[in-house]
Structure formats: C-alpha cells, structure tokens
C-alpha positions in Angstrom: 0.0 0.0 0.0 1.4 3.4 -0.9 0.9 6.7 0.1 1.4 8.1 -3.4 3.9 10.4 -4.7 4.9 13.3 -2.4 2.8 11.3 0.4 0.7 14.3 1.5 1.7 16.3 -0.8 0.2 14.5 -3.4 -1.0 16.7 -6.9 -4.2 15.5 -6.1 -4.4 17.3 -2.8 -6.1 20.4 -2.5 -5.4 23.7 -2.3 -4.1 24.1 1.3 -7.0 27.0 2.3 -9.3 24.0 2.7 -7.7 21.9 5.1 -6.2 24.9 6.8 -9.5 26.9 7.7 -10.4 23.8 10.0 -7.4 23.2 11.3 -7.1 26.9 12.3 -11.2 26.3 13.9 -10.0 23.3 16.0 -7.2 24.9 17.4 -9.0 27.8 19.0 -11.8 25.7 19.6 -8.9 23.5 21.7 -7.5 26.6 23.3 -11.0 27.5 24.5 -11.3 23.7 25.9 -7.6 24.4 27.5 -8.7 27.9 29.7 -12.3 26.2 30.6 -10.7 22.6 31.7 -9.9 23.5 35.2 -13.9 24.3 35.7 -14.9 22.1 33.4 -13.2 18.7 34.7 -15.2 18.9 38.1 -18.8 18.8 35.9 -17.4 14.9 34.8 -18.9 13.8 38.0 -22.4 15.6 37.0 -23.1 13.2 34.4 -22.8 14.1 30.4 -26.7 15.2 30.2 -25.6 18.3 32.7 -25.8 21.3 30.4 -22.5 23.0 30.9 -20.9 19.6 30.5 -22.6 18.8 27.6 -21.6 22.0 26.2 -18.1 20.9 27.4 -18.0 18.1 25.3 -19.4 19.2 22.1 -16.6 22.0 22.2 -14.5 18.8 22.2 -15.8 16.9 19.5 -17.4 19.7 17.5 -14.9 22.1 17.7 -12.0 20.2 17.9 -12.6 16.7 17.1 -15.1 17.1 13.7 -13.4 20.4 12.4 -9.9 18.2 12.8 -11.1 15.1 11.3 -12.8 17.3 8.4 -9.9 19.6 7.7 -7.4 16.7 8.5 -9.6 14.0 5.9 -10.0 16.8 3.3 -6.2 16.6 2.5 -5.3 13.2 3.1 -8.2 11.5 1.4 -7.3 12.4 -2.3 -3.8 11.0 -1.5 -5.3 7.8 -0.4 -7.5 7.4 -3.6 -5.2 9.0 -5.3 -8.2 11.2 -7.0 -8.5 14.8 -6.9 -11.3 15.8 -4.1 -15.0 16.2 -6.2 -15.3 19.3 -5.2 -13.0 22.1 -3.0 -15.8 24.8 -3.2 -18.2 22.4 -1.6 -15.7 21.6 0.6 -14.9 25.7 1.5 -19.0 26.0 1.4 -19.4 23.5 4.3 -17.1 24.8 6.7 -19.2 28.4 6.7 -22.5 25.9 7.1 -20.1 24.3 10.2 -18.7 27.2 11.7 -22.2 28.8 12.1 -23.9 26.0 13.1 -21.2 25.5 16.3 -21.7 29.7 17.0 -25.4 29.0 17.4 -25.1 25.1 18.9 -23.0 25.6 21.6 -24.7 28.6 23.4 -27.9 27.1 22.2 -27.1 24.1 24.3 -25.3 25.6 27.1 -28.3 27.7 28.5 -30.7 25.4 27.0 -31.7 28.4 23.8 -33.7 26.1 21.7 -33.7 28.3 18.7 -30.0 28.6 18.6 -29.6 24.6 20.0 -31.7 23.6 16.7 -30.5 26.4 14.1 -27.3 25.3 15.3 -27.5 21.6 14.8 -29.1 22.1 11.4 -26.4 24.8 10.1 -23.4 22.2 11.1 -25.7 19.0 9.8 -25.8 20.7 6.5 -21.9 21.6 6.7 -21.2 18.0 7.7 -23.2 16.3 5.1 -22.3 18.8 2.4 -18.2 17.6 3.7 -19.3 13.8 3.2 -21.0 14.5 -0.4 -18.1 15.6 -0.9 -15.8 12.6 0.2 -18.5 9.9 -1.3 -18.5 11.7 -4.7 -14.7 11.7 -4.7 -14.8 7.5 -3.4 -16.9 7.1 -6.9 -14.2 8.3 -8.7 -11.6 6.8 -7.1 -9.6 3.6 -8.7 -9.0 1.2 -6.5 -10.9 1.3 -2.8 -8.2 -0.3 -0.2 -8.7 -1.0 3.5 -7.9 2.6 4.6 -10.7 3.5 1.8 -13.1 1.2 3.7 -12.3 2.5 6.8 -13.2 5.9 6.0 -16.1 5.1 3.8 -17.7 3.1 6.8 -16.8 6.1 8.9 -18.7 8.0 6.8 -21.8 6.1 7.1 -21.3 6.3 10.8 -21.2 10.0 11.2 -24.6 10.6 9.2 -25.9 7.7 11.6 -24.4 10.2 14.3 -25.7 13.4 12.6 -29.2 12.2 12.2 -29.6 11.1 16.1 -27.7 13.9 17.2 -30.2 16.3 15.3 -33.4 14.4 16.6 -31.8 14.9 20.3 -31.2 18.7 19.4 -34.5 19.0 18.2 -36.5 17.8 20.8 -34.5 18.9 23.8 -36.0 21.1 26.1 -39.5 19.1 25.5 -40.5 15.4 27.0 -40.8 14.3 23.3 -38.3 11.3 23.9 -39.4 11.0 27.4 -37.1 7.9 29.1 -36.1 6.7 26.2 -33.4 9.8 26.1 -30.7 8.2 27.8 -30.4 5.4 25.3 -31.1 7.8 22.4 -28.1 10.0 23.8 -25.8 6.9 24.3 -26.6 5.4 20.8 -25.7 8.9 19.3 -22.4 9.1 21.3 -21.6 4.9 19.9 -22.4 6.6 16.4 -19.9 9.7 16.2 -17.4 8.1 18.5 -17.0 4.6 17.8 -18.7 4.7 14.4 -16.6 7.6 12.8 -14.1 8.9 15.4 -12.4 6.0 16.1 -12.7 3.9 12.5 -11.7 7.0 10.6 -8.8 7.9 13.2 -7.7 4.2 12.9 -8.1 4.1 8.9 -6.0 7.1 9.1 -3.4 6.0 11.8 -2.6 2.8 9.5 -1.8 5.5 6.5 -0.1 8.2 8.3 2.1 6.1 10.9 3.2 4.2 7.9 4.3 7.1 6.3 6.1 8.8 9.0 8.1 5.4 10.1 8.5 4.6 6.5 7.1 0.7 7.4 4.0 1.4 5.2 5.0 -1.8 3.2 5.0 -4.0 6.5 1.2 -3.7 7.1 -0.3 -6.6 8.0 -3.7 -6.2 5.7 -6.0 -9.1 7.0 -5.1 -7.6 10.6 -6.6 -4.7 9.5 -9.4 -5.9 7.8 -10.6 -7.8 11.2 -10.2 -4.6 13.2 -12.4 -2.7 10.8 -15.1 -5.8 10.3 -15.1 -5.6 14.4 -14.8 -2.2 14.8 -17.2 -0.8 12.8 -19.7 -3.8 13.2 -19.0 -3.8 17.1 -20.2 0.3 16.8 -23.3 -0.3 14.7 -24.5 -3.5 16.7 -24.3 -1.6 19.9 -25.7 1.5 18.4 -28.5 -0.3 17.1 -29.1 -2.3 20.2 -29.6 1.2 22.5 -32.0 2.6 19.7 -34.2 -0.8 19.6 -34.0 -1.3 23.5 -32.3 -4.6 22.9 -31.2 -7.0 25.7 -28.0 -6.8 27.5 -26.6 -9.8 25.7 -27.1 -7.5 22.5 -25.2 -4.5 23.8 -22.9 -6.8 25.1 -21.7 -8.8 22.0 -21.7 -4.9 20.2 -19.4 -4.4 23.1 -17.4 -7.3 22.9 -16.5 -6.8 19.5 -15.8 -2.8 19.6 -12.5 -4.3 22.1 -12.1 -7.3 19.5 -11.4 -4.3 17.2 -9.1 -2.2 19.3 -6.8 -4.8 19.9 -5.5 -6.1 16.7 -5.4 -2.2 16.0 -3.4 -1.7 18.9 -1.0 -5.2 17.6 -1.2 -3.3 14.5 0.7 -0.2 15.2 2.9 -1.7 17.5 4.5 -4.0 14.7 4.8 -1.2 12.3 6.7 1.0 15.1 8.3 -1.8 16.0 9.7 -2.4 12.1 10.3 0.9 11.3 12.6 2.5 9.0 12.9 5.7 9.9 14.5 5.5 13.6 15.1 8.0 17.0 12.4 9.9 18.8 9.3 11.1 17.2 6.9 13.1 19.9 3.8 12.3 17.6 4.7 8.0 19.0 4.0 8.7 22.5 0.7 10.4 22.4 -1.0 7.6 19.6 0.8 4.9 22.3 -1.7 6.8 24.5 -4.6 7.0 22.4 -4.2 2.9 22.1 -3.7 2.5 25.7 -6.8 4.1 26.3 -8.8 2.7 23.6 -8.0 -0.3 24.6 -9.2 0.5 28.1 -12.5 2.2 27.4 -13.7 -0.7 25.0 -12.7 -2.9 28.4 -14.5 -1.2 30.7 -17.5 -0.7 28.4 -17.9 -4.5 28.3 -17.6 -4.2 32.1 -20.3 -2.2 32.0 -23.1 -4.5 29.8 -21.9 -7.5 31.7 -22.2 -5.9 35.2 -25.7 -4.5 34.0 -24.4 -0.8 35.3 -27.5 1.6 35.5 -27.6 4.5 32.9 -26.7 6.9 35.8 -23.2 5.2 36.4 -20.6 6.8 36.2 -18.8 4.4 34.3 -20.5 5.7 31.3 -18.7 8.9 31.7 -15.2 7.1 31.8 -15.6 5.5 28.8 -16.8 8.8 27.3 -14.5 11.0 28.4 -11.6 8.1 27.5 -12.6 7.7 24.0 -12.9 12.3 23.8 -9.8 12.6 25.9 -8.1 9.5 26.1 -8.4 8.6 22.3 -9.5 11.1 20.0 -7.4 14.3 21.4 -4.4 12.4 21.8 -4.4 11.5 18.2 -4.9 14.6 17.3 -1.9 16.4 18.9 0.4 13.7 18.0 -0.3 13.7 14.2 -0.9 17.4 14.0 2.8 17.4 15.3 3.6 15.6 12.2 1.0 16.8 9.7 1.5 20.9 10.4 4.8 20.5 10.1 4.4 19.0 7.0 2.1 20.9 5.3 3.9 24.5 6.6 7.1 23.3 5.9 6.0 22.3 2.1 4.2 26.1 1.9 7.0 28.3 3.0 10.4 26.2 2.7 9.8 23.5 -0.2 10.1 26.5 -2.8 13.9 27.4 -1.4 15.1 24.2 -0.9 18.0 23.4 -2.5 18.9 27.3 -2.6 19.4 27.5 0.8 18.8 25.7 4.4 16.0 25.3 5.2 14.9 23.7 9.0 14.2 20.2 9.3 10.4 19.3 10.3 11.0 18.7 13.9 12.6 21.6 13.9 9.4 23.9 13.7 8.6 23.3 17.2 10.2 22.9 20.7 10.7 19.6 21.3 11.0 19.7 25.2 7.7 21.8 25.0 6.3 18.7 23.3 7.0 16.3 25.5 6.0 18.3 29.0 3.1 18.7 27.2 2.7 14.5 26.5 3.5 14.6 30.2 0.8 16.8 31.7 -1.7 15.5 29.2 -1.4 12.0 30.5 -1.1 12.9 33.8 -4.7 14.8 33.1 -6.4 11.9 31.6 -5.2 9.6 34.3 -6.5 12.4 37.2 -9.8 12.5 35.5 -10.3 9.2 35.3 -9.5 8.6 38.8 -11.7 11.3 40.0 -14.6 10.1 38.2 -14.5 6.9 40.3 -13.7 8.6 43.4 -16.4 11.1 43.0 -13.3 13.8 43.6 -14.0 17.3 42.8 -10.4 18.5 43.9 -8.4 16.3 42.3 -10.7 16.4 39.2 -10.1 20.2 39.0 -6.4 19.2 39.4 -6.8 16.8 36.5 -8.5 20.0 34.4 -5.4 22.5 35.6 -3.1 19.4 34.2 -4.7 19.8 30.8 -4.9 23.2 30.9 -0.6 23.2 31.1 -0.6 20.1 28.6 -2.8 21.6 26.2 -1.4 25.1 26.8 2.2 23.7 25.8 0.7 22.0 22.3 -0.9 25.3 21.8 2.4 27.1 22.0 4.1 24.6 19.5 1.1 25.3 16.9 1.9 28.9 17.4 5.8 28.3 16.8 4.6 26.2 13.8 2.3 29.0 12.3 4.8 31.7 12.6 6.6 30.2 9.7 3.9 30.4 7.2 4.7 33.9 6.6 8.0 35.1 4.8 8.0 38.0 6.7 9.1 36.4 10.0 12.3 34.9 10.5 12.2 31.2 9.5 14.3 30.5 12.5 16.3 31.5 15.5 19.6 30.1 15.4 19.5 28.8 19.0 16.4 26.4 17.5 18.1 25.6 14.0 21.8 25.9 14.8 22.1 29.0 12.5 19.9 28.5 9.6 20.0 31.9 7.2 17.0 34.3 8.1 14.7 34.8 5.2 13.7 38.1 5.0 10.3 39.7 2.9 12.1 39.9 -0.3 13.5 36.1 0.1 17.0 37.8 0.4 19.2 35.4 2.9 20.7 37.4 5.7 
C-alpha cells in the first residue's frame, strides 16, 4: 500500500486554504477547551446530560474533534484514492454551514436556547453532510478502494448515523418528546460519532499516516486490518443499534465485545509497524498515539464491564468511557499527528520553494521539542486524574486533572503557534538557538 507520490503532498491534494481553515477552527476551539478545563473537569462527576458539560464536550468533539477530522480528511483522502477531491468549493461551502452552526449550537445548548440549539444543529448537519457529499462523490471516482478507503467510507456512514440522532436529540430537547427513552437515544448517538466515525476514521488514518512517518507502510499486515475494521465498525453499529431498539443486555454486550475485538488487533497493529520501522530516533507524535491505544483499549474494556455488570444508565462508568474515548483517544491522536501533519504541510508552503537554494529547517525543527513532551506529560497525567476522580467522585483532584490539561494543552498550543509563525515570509524562518544557524529569510526572500 502506498501513500502516493509526495505522500501528503500529493497533486491531487487540495489547495491548502481547505484543510487549513479547519485546522485553524479546532485549534482555538482547543485553546478555548484548554482555559475552561480546570472548571470544566469537576462537571465529569455531574453526568454528560448536565448542560454545561454537555456543552463541554461538544466543544471537544465539534470544535475540535469534527473540524480536525474534516480539515485533516480533506487533505489526506485524495492522497489515499489518489483522485483529486470532487469538489473544494463544496468543501470551502461547508465549513461556513459548520462554523455557524457551532456559534449558534454551543450557546444554544449551554443555557438550553432552543432556537440557537436547533439552528445550530441544522447549520453544522448541513456543513457536515455537504463535507461527506463531498468525500462519497470523490470514493466514486476513485480507482481502487483499499482497506484505509473502507475504513473511511464506513466512517462516513457512521457520522450521518451520528448526525441524524444527534439532530433528533437537538431538536427535541427542552420538551418530554423522547421521554425515558433519552438516555439510550443520547448513548446510541455518542456509539455513532465516537465509535462509528471517530475511532474507525482515526484508525483508517493511523494505519496510513504512521506508515508514512516510520517509513514501514509496506509491513502492514492487511488481513489484521481488515478484522479490526469488520469488528470495529460492526461492534459500533451493533451496539448503536441495540440502544435505539432497546435490545437486551446480551445485544449490547456482544456490540461491546466486538468494539475491544477491534481495538486490539489495531493496537497489535501499530505496535508491529513501530516496532519495524525504517525511519528510527524519537518522534513526539509516538508517544501520544501509544496513549490513544492505551486508552482505547481500556474504554472498549471497561464498556464491556459495564453491559456485563448490568451498570445503571446513571453510572458513572459511562462517563469514563466517554471521556476516554474524547480525551483518552480522539485528542491524543490529534496532537500527535498534527505534530507531524503541520509541520508537513507548513514546511512544504513556505520552505519546499527554497530548498536546495538555501537551508532550510528540518520538520522537527518547527517546534520545541521539550515543550512537546511536557506537554505529553501533563496530558497524561490529566487523563489519568480524571479518570481517577470520576471513580472517586473527587472534585479536587478532578479540578487538578482540568489544571493538568490546561498546562498540557497550553504547551501544544504554543508549538502550533511556533509552527504558524513560519507560514509567513515575513518572520524569521528561525532563530539560530532552535536551527543551529539557519539563514534568516527576509520579505524579499534575500538570505541574511
């Protein structure tokens, strides 16, 4: 499996506004989850139907998670198919539908404003399904459809799953339309856009993107990956399906059961192609998608726990394995291939056209890499405090857990502004105490 020529910098990529505008969303969407985490940690013991918390989390996977995944998928899916993305002004159209909708939604939820909660959800349902109108029209062209393909076209199909519960909920809350059957309905829509599409299209992606960065993509083992998508995605929809229908406990077990049957071969997966690797020494974006396995692997175990020990909805177990698969999974990701996608991407923008005339800074040298890893530090030392306060029922050391990932999320935030400040020409391209004396650039492209 290759990544095709110039990996993401494939010529069928687009134009690098598209995937920029979201990434440029999620990260002040993720500096405005870094300055509320203190508070917001302590609301984890309230239960996710709390209104602030809920607000809380769809600022996570909203604002950070979706506009990531979107801006993120946007570039890297025409290098998997290798075809040129159906259509960028579609693409450029549905962010404005998204960003809208999350100005209205969030407030909307947050003081319970149903005319902004449902103008919200409909503005970013129409962003979203514009985005994946986008990505089906361009998996129609494409030539070949490999496993990476399947995991992000079964991805797809679970975001509009997600989307269309997640509207319904948004629609009727603030009425007794859905009466007791709420709780289910509001689980089955968190299975949908976090198993169904968070974590098959981050695991579709991981199998592309760590094979490119370690240079090992020819040492993946494809039937492996196959199982972990057949359980994966089938474990998601089983499970989803069984909360919608009311289905037994043996049901939401077995979807259970086979969402951890799909985390571990992933897990085995990414191990072996680290473990192989070509391209050798540290790499900061390793130790935060070791996280994001660890606790995948966890939240899939305790959510079989939970079906087999018949926990109430009210437990709050339930939150754990929420908040690991937000947290735990999805943001970890996120900051360790943004490390190695930014870099990328501003690197090929401002440096690529000088190359060869002059030095230019290595990738890992667009960031501080001590920063980086006190920032891994904090950040796991954040999603182990709030896990352990969750169980404890601990308010102090869950706002202890929030001030952790305010520090870990703060030093992340500071790399992507280290990162940015090389996009334009008219700031230094370095400081020689970072790049051991690389030539400053100047306005004119004059080496001084």
């Amino acid at each position: 499996m290759t990544a095709g020529p110039g990996g993401l910098s494939s010529k069928h990529g687009p134009a690098l506004d598209l995937p920029g505008r979201f990434m440029i969303l999620a990260m002040v969407m993720l500096a405005a989850v870094a300055v509320a985490s203190p508070v917001a940690y302590p609301l984890l013991l309230d239960g996710f139907y709390a209104p602030r918390l809920l607000a809380f989390v769809h600022l996570n996977t909203l604002g950070v998670i979706a506009a990531i995944l979107l801006g993120a998928s946007s570039q890297l899916i025409p290098v998997v198919l290798q075809t040129p993305l159906a259509s960028v002004s579609l693409g450029r159209i549905s962010f404005w539908f998204f960003i809208a909708g999350i100005l209205f939604f969030l407030p909307g939820i947050l003081v319970t404003w149903r005319p902004g909660l449902v103008l919200g959800a409909a503005l970013a349902f129409a962003g979203m399904v514009l985005y994946v109108a986008v990505v089906v029209l361009t998996l129609r062209s494409a030539p070949h459809l490999d496993v990476v393909s399947w995991h992000i076209t079964l991805a797809l199909a679970g975001l509009v799953g997600g989307l269309v519960v997640g509207l319904l909920l948004a629609v009727s809350k603030g009425t007794a339309a859905l009466g007791a059957s709420i709780f289910r309905i509001l689980a089955a829509h968190a299975t949908l856009m976090l198993a169904a599409w968070v974590v098959v299209m981050l695991n579709g992606v991981a199998y592309r993107l760590v094979g490119m960065f370690t240079l090992s993509e020819d040492q993946l083992w494809h039937r492996t990956a196959w199982a972990e998508l057949f359980f994966s995605a089938g474990g998601a929809w089983l499970l989803a399906g069984g909360l919608l229908a009311d289905a037994p406990r043996t049901v939401l077990g077995a979807g259970a059961l086979a969402i951890l049957f799909g985390q571990l071969p992933f897990g085995a997966q990414l191990l072996h192609l680290y473990h192989v690797r070509r391209r050798r020494g540290f790499d900061i974006h390793i130790p935060y998608v070791l996280t994001a396995i660890a606790c995948g692997l966890l939240a899939s175990l305790l959510l079989v726990v939970g079906f087999v020990d018949g926990r109430s909805m009210n437990s709050s177990l339930w939150v754990a394995i929420g908040w690991l698969a937000i947290g735990g999974i999805a943001i970890s990701a996120i900051q360790g291939f943004f490390y190695k996608i930014a870099t990328f991407l501003v690197w090929l923008h401002r440096y690529a056209p000088v190359a060869g005339r002059t030095r230019v800074p290595r990738l890992e040298d667009l960031y501080d890499r001590r920063l980086a890893k006190t920032g891994w530090i904090f950040w796991v030392g954040a999603q182990a405090g709030s896990l352990a306060a969750i169980f404890l029922s601990n308010r102090s050391l869950a706002t202890a857990a929030g001030i952790a990932a305010l520090a870990g999320l703060g030093c992340f935030l500071v790399n992507v502004a280290r990162m940015a400040a090389h996009v334009w020409p008219a700031m230094t391209t370095t400081q020689d105490a970072v790049h051991g004396g690389v030539p400053r650039i100047g306005k004119e492209g004059r080496i001084s």
